[in-house]
C-alpha positions as a LaTeX table, in Angstrom:
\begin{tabular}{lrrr}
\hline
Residue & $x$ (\AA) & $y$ (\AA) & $z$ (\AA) \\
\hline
Unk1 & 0.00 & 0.00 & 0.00 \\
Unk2 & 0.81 & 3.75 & $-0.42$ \\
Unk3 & 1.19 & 5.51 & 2.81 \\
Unk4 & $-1.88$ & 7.23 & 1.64 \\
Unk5 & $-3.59$ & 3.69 & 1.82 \\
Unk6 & $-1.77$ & 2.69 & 4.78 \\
Unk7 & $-2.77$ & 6.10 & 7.04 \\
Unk8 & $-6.54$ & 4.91 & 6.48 \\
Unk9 & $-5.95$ & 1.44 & 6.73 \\
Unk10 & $-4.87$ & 2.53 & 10.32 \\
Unk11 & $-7.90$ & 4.17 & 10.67 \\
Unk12 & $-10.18$ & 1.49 & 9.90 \\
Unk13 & $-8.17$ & $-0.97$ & 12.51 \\
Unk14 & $-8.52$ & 1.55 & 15.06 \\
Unk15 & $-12.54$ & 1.68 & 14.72 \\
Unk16 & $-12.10$ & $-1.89$ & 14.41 \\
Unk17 & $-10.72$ & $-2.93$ & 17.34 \\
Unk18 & $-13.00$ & $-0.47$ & 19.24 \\
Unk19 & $-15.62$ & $-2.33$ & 18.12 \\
Unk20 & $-14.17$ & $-5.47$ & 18.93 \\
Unk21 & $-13.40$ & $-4.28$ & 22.71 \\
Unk22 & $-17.62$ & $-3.23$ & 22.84 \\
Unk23 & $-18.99$ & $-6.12$ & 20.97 \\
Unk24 & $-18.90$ & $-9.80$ & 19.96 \\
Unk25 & $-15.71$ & $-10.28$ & 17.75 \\
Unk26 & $-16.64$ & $-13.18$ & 16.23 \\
Unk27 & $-20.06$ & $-12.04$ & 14.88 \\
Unk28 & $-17.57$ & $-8.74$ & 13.65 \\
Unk29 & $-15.40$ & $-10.86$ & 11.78 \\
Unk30 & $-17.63$ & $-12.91$ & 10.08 \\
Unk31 & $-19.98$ & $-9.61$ & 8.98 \\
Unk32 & $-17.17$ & $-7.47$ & 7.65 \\
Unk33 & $-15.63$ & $-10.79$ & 5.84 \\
Unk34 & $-18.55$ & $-11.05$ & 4.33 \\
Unk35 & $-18.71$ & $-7.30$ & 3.21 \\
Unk36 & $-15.41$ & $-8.00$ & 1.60 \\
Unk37 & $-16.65$ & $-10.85$ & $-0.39$ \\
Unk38 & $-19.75$ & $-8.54$ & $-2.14$ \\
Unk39 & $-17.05$ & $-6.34$ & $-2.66$ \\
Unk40 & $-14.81$ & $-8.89$ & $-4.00$ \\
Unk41 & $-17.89$ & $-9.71$ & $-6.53$ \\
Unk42 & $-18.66$ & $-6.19$ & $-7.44$ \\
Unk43 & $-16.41$ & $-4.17$ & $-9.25$ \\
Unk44 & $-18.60$ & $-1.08$ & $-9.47$ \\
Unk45 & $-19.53$ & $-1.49$ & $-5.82$ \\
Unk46 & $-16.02$ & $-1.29$ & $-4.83$ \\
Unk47 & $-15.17$ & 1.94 & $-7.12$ \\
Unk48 & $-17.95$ & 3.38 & $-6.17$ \\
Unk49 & $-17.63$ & 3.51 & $-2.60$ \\
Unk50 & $-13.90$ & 3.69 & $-2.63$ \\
Unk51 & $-14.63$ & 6.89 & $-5.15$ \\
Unk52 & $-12.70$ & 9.98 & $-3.55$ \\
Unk53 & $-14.39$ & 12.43 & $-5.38$ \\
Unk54 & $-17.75$ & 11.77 & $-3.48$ \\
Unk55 & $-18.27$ & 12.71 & $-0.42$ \\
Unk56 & $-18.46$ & 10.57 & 2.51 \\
Unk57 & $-21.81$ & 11.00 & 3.35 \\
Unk58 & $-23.12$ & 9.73 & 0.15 \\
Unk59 & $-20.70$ & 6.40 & 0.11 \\
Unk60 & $-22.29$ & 6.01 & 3.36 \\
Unk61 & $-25.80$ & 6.64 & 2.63 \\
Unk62 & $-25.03$ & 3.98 & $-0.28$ \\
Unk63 & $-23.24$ & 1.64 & 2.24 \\
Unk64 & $-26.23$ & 1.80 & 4.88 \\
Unk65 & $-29.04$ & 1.19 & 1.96 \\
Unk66 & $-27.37$ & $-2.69$ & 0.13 \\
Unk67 & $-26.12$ & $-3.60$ & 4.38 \\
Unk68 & $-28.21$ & $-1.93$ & 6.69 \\
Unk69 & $-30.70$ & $-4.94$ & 6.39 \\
Unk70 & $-27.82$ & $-7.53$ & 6.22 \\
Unk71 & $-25.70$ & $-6.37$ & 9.31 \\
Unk72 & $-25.14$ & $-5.47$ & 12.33 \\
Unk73 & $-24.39$ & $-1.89$ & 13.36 \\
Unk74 & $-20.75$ & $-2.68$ & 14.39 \\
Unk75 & $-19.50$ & $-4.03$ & 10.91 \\
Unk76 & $-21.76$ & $-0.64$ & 9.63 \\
Unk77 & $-19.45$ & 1.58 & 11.67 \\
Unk78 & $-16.15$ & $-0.09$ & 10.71 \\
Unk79 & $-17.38$ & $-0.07$ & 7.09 \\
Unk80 & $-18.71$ & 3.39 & 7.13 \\
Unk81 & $-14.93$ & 4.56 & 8.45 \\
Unk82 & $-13.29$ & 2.72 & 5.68 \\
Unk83 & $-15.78$ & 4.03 & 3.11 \\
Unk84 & $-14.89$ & 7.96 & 4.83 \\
Unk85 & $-11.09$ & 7.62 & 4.08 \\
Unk86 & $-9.24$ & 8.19 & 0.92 \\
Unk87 & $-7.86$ & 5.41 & $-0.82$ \\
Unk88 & $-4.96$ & 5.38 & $-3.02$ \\
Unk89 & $-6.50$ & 2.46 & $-4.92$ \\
Unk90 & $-9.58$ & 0.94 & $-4.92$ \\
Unk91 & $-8.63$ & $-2.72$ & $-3.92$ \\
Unk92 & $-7.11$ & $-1.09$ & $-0.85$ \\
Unk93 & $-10.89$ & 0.05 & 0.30 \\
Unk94 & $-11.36$ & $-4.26$ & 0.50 \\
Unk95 & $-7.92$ & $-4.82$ & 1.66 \\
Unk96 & $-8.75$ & $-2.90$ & 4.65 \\
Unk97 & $-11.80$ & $-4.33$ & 5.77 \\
Unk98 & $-10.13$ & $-8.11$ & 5.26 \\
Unk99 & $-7.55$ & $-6.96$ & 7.46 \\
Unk100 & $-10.13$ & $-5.73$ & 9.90 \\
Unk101 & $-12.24$ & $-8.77$ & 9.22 \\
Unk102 & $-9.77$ & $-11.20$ & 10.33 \\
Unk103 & $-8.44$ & $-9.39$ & 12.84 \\
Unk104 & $-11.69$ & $-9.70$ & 14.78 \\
Unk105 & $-11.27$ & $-13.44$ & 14.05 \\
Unk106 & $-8.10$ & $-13.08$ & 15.62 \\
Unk107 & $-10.23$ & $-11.50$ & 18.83 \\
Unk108 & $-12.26$ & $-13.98$ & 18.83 \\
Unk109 & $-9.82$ & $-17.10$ & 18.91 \\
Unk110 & $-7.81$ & $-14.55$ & 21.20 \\
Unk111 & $-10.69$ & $-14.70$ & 23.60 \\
Unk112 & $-11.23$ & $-18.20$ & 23.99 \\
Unk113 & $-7.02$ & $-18.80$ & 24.22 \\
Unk114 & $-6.84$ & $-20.69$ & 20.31 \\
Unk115 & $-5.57$ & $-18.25$ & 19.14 \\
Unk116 & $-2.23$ & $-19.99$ & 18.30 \\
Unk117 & $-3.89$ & $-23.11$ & 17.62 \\
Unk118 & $-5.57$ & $-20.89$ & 15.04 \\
Unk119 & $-2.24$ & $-19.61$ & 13.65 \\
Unk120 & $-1.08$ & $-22.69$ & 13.21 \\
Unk121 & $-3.58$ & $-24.65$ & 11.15 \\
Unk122 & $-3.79$ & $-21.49$ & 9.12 \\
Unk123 & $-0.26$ & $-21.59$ & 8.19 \\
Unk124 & $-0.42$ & $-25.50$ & 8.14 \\
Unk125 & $-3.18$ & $-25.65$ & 5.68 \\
Unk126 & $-1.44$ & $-23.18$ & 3.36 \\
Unk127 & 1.89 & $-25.43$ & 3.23 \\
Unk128 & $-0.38$ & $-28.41$ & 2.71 \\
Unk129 & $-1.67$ & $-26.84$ & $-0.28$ \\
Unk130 & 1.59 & $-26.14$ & $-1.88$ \\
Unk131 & 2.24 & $-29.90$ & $-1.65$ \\
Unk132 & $-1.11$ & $-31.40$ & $-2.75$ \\
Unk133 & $-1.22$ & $-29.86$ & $-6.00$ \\
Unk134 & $-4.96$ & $-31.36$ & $-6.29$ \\
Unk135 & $-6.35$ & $-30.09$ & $-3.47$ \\
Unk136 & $-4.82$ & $-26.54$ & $-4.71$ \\
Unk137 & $-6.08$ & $-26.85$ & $-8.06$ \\
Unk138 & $-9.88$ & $-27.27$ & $-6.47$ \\
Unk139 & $-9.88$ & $-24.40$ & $-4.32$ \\
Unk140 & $-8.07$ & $-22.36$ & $-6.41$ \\
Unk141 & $-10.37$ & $-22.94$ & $-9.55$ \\
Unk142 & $-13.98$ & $-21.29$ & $-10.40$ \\
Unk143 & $-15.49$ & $-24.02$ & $-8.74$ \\
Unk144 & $-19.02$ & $-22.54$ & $-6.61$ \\
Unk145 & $-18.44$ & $-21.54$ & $-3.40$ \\
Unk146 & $-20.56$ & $-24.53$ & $-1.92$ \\
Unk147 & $-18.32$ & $-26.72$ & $-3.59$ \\
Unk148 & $-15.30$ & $-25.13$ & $-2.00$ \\
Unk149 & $-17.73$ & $-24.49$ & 1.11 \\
Unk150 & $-18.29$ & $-28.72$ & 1.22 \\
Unk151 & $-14.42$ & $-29.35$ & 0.47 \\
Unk152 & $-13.04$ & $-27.69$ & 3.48 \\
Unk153 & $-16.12$ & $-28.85$ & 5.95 \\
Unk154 & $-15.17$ & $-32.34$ & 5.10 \\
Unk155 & $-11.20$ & $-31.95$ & 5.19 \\
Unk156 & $-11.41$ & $-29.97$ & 8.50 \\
Unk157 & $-14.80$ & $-30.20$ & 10.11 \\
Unk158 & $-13.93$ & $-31.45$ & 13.82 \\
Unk159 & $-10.08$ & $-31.27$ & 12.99 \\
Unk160 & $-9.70$ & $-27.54$ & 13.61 \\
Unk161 & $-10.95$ & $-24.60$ & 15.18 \\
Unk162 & $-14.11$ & $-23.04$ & 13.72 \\
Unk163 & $-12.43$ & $-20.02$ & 13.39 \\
Unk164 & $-9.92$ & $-21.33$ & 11.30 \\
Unk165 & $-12.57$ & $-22.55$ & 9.19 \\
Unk166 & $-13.66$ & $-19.40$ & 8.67 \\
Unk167 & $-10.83$ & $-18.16$ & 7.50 \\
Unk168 & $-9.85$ & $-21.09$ & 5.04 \\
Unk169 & $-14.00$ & $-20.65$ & 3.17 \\
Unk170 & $-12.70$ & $-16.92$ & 3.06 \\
Unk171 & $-9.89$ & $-16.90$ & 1.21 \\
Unk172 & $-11.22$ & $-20.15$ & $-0.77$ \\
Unk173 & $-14.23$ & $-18.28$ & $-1.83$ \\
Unk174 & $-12.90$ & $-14.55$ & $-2.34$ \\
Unk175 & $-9.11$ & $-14.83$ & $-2.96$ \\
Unk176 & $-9.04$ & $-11.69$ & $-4.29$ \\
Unk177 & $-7.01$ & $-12.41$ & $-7.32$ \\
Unk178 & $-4.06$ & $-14.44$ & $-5.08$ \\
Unk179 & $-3.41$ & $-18.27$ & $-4.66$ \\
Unk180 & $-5.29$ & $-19.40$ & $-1.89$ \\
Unk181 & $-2.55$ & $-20.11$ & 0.05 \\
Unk182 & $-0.72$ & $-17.02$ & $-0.63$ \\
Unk183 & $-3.88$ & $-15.26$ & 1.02 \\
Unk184 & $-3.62$ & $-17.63$ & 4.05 \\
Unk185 & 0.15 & $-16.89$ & 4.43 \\
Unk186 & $-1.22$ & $-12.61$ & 4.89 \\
Unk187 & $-3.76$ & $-13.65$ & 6.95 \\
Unk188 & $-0.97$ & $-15.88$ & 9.05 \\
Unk189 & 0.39 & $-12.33$ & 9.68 \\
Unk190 & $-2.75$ & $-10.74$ & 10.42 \\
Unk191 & $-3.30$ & $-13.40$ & 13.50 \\
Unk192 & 0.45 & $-13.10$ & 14.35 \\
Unk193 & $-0.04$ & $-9.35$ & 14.47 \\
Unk194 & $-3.15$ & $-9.07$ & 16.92 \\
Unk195 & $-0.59$ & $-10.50$ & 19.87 \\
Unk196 & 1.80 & $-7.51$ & 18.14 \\
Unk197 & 4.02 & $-10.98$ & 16.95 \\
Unk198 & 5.51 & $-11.06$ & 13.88 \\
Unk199 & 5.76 & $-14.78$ & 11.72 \\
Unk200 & 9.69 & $-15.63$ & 11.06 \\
Unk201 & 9.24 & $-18.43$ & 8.12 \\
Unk202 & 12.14 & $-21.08$ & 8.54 \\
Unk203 & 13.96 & $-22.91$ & 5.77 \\
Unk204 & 15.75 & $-25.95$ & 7.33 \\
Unk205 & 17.72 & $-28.86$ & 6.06 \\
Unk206 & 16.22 & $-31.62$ & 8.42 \\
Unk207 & 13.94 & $-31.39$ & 11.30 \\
Unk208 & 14.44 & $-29.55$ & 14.62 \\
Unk209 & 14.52 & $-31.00$ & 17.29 \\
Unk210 & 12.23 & $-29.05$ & 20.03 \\
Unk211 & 15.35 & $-27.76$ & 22.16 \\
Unk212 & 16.99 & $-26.15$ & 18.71 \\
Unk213 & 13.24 & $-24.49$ & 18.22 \\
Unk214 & 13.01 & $-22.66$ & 21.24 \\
Unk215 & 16.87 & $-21.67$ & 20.93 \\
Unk216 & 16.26 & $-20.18$ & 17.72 \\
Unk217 & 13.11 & $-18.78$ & 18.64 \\
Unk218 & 14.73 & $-17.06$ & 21.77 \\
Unk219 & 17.72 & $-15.97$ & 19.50 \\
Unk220 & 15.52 & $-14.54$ & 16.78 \\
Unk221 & 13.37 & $-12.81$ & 19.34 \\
Unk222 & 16.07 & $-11.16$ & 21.07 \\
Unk223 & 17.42 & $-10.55$ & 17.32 \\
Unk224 & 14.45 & $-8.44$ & 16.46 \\
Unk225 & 13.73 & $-7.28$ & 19.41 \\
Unk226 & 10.06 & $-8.92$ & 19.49 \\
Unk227 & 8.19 & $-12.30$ & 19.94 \\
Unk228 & 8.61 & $-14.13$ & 16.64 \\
Unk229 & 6.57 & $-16.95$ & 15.95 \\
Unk230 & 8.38 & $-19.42$ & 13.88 \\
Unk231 & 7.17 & $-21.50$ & 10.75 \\
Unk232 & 9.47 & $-24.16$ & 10.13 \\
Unk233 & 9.85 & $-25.66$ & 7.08 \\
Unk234 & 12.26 & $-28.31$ & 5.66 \\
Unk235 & 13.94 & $-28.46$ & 2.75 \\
Unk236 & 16.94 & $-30.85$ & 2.09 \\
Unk237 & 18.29 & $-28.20$ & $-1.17$ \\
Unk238 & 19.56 & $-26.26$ & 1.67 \\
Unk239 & 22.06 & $-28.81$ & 2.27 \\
Unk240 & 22.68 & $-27.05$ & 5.89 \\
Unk241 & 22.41 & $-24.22$ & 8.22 \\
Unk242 & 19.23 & $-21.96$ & 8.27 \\
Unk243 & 16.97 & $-19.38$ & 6.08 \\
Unk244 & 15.08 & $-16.82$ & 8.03 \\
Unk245 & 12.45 & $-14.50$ & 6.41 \\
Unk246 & 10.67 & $-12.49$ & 8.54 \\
Unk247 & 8.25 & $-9.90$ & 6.38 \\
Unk248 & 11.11 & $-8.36$ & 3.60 \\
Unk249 & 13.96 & $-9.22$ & 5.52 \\
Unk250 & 15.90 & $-12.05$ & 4.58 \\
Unk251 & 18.67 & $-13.59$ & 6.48 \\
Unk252 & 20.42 & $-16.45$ & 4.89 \\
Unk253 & 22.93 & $-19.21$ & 6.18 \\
Unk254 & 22.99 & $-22.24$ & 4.41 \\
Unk255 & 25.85 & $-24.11$ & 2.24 \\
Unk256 & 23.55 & $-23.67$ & $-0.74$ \\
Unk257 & 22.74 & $-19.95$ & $-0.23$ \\
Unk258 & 27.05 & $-19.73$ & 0.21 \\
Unk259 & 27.50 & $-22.09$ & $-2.69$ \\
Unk260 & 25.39 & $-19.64$ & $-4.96$ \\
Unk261 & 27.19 & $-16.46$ & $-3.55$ \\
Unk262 & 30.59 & $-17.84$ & $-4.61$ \\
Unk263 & 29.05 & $-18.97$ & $-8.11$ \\
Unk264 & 27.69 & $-15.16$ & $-8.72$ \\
Unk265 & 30.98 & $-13.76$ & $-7.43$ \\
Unk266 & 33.37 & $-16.48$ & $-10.20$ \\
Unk267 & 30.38 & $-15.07$ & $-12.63$ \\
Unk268 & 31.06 & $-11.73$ & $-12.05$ \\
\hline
\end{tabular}
């Protein structure tokens, strides 16, 4: 985002989680998720209440007249913020309520103390989609959303939270123009972020054991100078040491990432 975008993007989270500290969470999350996906279907929708040369008032007044009905008043108010700020493009507008969406998810598992369970099969189901290439395929196609709906109910119906069921139909059924599991890995972030965490994805070349996880955890940690939750993932190319990635920042360690420093170096 532009720091236009990202200003009002701040705005909407701050209405958000007001709402969230009033009101039921849950019920939040699931009403401005499914805001998003209208908007996700509606391409005139979208522009037109992301449209910075109207005025507020009348994106609202539009707003309040397709949800009033459909809603409750909290997802109305976090809405009708998002709707009052500018936007530097229109797919910000929807990128802002998802982000507000599932951060009241987030809330919600926060509440009942899953919320790490919930991080976890988020970020478990996204991996296990970039290795069944079938199961990717499915929910990643124009399939209808009760298809998808069905697919996940029987893959994870009394295997993981309901919450992060919710999350999996969401970016299933309104992707938003990204890989399924690419939108899981943001919303991984989004969960990480409502304990102010931050997710540090792990390339290693054979399993940890559960001592050299919480060393590196502490290490990283103390590195950043935050909690880091830690995504490990193996992958024998590596040959050896360790790949960290933690949002933009990469920090690399391995024979093969040496290997192809030397090769670019003879290159050049």
């Amino acid at each position: 985002m532009l720091q236009s975008s990202r200003l009002s993007l701040q705005a909407v989270l701050e209405t958000a989680n007001s709402e969230i500290s009033a009101g039921d969470p849950r019920g939040i999350g699931e009403g401005t998720l499914a805001v998003v996906g209208v908007l996700a279907e509606s391409v005139g929708l979208r522009k037109a209440l992301a449209d910075s040369s109207e005025s507020a008032e009348k994106k609202q007044q539009l707003l309040r007249t397709l949800f009033s009905t459909r809603t409750g008043d909290a997802v109305l108010r976090i809405v009708d913020a998002a709707v009052g700020q500018r936007w530097a493009r229109t797919q910000d507008l929807v990128t802002s309520l998802e982000v507000a969406g599932v951060t009241s998810v987030a809330a919600a598992a926060q509440g009942n103390g899953e919320l790490g369970q919930v991080e976890e099969e988020v970020f478990r189901f996204a991996r296990l989609l970039e290795s069944e290439h079938g199961l990717a395929r499915a929910l990643d196609s124009d399939a209808p959303a009760e298809t998808k709906r069905s697919l996940v109910s029987d893959l994870l119906s009394g295997k993981a939270s309901p919450d992060t069921i919710t999350l999996i139909v969401q970016a299933a059924l309104h992707p938003r123009g990204l890989r399924v599991a690419t939108a899981l890995d943001q919303y991984s972030d989004i969960l990480a972020a409502r304990q102010q965490r931050s997710v540090a994805d792990v390339t290693v070349a054979k399993p940890l054991t559960e001592a050299q996880t919480e060393k590196l955890q502490s290490a990283l940690s103390a590195s950043y100078g935050r909690e880091l939750v830690l995504n490990v993932q193996v992958d024998p190319s590596v040959l050896g040491g360790v790949r960290v990635q933690v949002g933009d920042e990469m920090m690399n360690s391995t024979v093969a990432d040496r290997l192809a420093d030397v090769q670019r170096k003879l290159a050049g």
